[in-house]
Residue frames as qw, qx, qy, qz and C-alpha x, y, z in Angstrom:
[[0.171, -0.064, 0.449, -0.874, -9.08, -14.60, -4.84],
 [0.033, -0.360, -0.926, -0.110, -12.23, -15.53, -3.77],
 [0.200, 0.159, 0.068, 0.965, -15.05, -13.66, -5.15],
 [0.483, -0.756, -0.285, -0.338, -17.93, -11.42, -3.36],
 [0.635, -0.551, -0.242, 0.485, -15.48, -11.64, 0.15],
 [0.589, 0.070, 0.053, 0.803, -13.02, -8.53, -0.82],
 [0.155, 0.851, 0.185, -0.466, -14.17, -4.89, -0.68],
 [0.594, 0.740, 0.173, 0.264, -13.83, -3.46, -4.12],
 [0.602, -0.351, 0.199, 0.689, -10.26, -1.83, -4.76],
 [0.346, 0.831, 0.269, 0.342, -10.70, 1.38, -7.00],
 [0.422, 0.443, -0.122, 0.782, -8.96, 4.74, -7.22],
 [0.604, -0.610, -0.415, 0.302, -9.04, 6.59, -3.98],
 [0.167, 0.694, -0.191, 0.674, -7.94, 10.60, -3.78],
 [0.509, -0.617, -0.283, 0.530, -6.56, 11.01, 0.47],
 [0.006, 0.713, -0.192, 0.674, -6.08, 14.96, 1.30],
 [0.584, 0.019, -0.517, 0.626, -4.08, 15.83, 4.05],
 [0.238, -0.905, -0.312, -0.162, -5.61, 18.36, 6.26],
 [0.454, -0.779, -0.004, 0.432, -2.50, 19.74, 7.88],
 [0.426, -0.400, 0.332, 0.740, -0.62, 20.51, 4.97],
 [0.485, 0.681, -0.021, -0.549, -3.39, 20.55, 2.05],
 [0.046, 0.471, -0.834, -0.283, -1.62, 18.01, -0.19],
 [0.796, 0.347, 0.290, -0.402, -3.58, 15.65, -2.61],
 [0.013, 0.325, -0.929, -0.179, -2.52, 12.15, -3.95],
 [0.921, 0.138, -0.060, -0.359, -4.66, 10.08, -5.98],
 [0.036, -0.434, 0.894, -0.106, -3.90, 6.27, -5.18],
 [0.677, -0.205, -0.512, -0.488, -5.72, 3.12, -5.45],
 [0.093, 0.073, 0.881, -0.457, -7.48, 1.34, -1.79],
 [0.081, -0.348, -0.934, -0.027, -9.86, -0.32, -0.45],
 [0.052, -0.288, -0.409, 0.865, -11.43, 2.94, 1.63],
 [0.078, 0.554, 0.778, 0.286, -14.40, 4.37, 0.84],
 [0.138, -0.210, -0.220, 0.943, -15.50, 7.55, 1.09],
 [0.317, 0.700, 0.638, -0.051, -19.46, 9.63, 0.49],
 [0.009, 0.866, 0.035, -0.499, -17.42, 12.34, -0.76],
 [0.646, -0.131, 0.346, 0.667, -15.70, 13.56, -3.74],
 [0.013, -0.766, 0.264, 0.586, -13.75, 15.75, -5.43],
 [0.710, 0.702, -0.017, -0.055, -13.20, 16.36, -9.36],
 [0.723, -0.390, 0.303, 0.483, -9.62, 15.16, -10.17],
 [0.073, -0.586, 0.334, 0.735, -7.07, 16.74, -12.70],
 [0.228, -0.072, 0.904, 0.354, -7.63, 14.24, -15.18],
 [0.576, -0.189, -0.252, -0.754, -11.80, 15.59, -15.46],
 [0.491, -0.334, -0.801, -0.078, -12.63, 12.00, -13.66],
 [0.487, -0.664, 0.191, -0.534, -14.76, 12.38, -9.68],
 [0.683, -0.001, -0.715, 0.146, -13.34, 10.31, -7.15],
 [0.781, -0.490, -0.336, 0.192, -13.77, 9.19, -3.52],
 [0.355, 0.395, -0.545, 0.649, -11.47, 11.32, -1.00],
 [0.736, -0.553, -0.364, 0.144, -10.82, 10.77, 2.35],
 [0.033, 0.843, -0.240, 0.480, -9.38, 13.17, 4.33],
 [0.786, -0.224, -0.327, 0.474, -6.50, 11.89, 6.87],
 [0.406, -0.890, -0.095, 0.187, -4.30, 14.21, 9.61],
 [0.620, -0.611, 0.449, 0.201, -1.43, 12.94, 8.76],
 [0.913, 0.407, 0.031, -0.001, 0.53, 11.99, 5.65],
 [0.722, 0.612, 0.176, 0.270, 3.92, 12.21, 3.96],
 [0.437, 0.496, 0.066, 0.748, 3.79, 15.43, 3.30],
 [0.414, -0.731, -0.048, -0.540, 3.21, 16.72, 6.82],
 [0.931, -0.301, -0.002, 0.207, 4.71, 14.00, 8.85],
 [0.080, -0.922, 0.356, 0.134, 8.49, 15.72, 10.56],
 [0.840, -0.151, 0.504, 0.132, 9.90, 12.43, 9.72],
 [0.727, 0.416, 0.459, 0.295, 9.40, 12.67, 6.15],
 [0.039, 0.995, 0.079, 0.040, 9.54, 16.58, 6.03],
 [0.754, 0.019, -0.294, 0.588, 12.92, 16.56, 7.65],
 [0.100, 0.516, -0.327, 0.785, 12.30, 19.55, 9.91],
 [0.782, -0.545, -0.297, 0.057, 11.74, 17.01, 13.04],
 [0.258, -0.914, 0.238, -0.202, 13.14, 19.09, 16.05],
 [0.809, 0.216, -0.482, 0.257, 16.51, 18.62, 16.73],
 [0.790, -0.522, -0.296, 0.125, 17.75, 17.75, 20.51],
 [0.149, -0.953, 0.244, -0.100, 20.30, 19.97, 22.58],
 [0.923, 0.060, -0.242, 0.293, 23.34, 17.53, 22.61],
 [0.401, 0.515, -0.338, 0.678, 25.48, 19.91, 24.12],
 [0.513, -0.536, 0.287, -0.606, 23.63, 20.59, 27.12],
 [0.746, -0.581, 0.133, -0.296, 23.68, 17.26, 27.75],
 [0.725, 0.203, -0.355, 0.554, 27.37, 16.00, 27.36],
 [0.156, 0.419, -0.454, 0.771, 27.28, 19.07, 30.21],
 [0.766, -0.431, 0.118, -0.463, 25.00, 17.77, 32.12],
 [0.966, -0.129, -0.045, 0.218, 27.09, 14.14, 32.25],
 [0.507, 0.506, -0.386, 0.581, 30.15, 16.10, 32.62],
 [0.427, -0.562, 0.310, -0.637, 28.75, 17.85, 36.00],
 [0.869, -0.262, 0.132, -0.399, 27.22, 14.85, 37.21],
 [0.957, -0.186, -0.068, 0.213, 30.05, 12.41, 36.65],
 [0.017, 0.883, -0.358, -0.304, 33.04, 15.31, 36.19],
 [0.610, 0.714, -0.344, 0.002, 35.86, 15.05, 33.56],
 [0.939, -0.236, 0.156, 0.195, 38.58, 12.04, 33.88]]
């Protein structure tokens, strides 16, 4: 790598705001806050909306679609053969 071009890569604590969930990880991010970690060390956190552990993907309680209504809706609309 060439060096002085790169932003500095250090540990990096992100907290989720919708679920409260904290994960220390290393990026590039920066942050004028921080927070005492378990370990005794302070580090940088950035607070995101979204993560993981909040996200219905990952969660697995992403809403789940009426399929029945609409196999009767394409039944009406083209009727049974």
């Amino acid at each position: 790598m060439k060096p002085g071009i790169h932003p500095p890569y250090g540990p990096v604590v992100f907290r989720d705001s919708a679920s409260g969930t904290v994960f220390l990880t290393r990026s590039t991010m920066t942050s004028d806050t921080t927070i005492a970690w378990e370990d005794g060390n302070t580090y940088p956190v950035v607070d995101v909306e979204i993560s993981s552990a909040s996200h219905p993907f990952y969660t697995g309680t992403a809403r789940v679609m009426d399929t029945a209504g609409r196999v009767e809706r394409f039944e009406r609309r083209y009727g049974t053969r």
